[in-house]
Wavefront OBJ file of the C-alpha trace (Angstrom):
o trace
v 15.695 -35.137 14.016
v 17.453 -32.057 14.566
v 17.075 -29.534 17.053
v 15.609 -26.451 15.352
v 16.972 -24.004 18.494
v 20.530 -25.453 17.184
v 23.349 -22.713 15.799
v 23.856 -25.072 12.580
v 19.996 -25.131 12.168
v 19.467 -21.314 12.596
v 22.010 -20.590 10.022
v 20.316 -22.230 7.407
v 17.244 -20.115 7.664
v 17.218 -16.820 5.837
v 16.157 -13.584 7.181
v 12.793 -12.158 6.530
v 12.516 -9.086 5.183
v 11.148 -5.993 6.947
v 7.517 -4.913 6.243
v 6.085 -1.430 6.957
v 2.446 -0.913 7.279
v 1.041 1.486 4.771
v -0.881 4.642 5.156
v -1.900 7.944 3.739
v 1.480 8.973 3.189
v 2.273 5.944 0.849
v -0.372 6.917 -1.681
v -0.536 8.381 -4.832
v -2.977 11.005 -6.226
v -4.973 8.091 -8.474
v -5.479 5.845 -5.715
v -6.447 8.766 -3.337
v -8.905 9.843 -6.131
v -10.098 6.414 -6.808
v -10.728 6.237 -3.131
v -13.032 8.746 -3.233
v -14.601 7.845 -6.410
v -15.857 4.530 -5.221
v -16.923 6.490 -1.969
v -19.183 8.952 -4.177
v -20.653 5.826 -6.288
v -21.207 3.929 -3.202
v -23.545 6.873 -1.783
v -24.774 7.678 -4.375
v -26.489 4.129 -5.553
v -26.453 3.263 -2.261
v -24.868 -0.163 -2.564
v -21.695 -1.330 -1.182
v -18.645 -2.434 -2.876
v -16.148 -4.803 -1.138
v -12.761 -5.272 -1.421
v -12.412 -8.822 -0.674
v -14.439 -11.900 1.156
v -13.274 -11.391 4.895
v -13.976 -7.665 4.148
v -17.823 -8.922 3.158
v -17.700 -11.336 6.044
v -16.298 -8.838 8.512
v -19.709 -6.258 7.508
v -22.196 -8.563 7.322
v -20.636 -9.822 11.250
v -20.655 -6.295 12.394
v -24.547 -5.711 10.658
v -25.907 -8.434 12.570
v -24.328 -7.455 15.426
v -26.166 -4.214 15.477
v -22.680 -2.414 15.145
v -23.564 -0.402 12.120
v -25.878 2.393 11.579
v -29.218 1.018 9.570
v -29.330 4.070 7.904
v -25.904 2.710 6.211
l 1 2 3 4 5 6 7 8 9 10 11 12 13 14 15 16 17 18 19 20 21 22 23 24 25 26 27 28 29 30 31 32 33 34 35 36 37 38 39 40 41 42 43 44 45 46 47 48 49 50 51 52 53 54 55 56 57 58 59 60 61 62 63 64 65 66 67 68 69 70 71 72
């Protein structure tokens, strides 16, 4: 087997890419505004919309733990 720490080995692999982390700044007007739309829905029906399953996992976690306001 060859040794992955090796100069021929290393060469082979390709460089990956550099990723920035998004934020406010990266946003457009729609998705700020859609932001805030599914906000204003979620208050006012008072039901909670997740993005995805570790987001569902992550609240129901966090409810359990007493870590969010019952109110919510």
């Amino acid at each position: 087997m060859a040794d992955p720490n090796s100069a021929k080995e290393k060469a082979k692999t390709k460089p990956t890419p550099e990723y920035h982390l998004a934020d406010s700044d990266d946003e457009d007007d729609d998705t700020r505004e859609t932001r805030k739309s599914v906000k204003t829905i979620e208050k006012r029906d008072k039901h909670r919309f997740f993005i995805n399953a570790k987001e569902k996992r992550q609240y129901d976690k966090d409810n359990s733990d007493g870590k969010i306001d019952p109110k919510q």
